[in-house]
C-alpha positions in Angstrom: -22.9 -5.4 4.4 -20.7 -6.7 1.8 -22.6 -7.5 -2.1 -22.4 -10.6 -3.8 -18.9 -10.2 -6.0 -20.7 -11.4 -8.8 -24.0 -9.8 -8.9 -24.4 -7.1 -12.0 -23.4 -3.9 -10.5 -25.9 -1.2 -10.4 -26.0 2.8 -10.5 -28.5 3.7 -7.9 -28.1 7.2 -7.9 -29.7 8.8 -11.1 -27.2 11.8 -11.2 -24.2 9.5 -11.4 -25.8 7.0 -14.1 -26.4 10.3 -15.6 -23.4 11.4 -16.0 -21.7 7.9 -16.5 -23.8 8.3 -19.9 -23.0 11.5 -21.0 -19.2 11.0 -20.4 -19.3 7.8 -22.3 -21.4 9.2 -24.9 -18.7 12.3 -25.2 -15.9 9.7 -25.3 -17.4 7.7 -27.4 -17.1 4.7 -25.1 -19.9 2.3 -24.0 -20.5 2.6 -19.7 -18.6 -0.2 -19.5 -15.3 0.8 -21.5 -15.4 4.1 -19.7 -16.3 2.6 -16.1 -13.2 -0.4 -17.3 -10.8 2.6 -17.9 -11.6 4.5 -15.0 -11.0 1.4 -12.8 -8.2 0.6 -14.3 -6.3 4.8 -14.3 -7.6 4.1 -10.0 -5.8 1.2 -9.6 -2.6 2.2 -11.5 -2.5 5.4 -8.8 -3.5 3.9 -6.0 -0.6 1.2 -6.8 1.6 4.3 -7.5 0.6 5.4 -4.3 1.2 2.8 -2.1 4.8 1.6 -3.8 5.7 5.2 -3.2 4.8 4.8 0.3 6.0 1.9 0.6 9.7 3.2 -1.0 9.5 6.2 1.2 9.3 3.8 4.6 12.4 1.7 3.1 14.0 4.4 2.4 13.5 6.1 6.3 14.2 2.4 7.9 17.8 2.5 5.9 18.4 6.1 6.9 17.8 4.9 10.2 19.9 2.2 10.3 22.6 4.3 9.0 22.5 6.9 11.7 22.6 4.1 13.9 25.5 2.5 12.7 27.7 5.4 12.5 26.8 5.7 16.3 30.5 5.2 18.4 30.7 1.7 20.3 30.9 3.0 24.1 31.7 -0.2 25.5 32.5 -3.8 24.8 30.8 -5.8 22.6 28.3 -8.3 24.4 27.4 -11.9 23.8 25.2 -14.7 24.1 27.7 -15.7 27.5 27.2 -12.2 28.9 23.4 -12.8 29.2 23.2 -16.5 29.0 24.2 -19.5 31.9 26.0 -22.5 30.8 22.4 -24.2 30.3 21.2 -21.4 28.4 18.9 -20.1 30.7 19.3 -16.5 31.7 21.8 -14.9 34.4 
């Protein structure tokens, strides 16, 4: 079950409020400047994450590509007439 997006969000686990406190007490940070920074460091790595993921399937799909191109032609070249009728419909 999904919460309301805009409800107040809420700790319900003691230890974690807990330590939510103490952490922005040692930083110096309200809850919410420390729970705003932590959310945002998240998102910058999981966005790091994924692009890098992301780069490393581009870069695989290229490298495939290239091994295929460099593959020798065995035959003739076929087109559209080699597979086609003159009404377009399949031979």
């Amino acid at each position: 079950m999904l919460a309301v997006m805009n409800a107040p969000v809420q700790i319900r686990k003691p230890e974690v409020a807990e330590r939510l406190r103490e952490m922005a007490r040692l930083e110096g940070k309200s809850i919410t400047e420390l729970v705003e920074e932590m959310v945002r460091e998240r998102d910058e790595r999981l966005t790091a994450t994924r692009e890098a993921d992301i780069e490393r399937r581009r870069r695989a799909v290229e490298e495939a590509v290239e091994r295929f191109n460099a593959l020798p032609i065995l035959g003739p070249l076929l087109t559209d007439d080699d597979f086609y009728d003159e009404d377009g419909l399949p031979k």
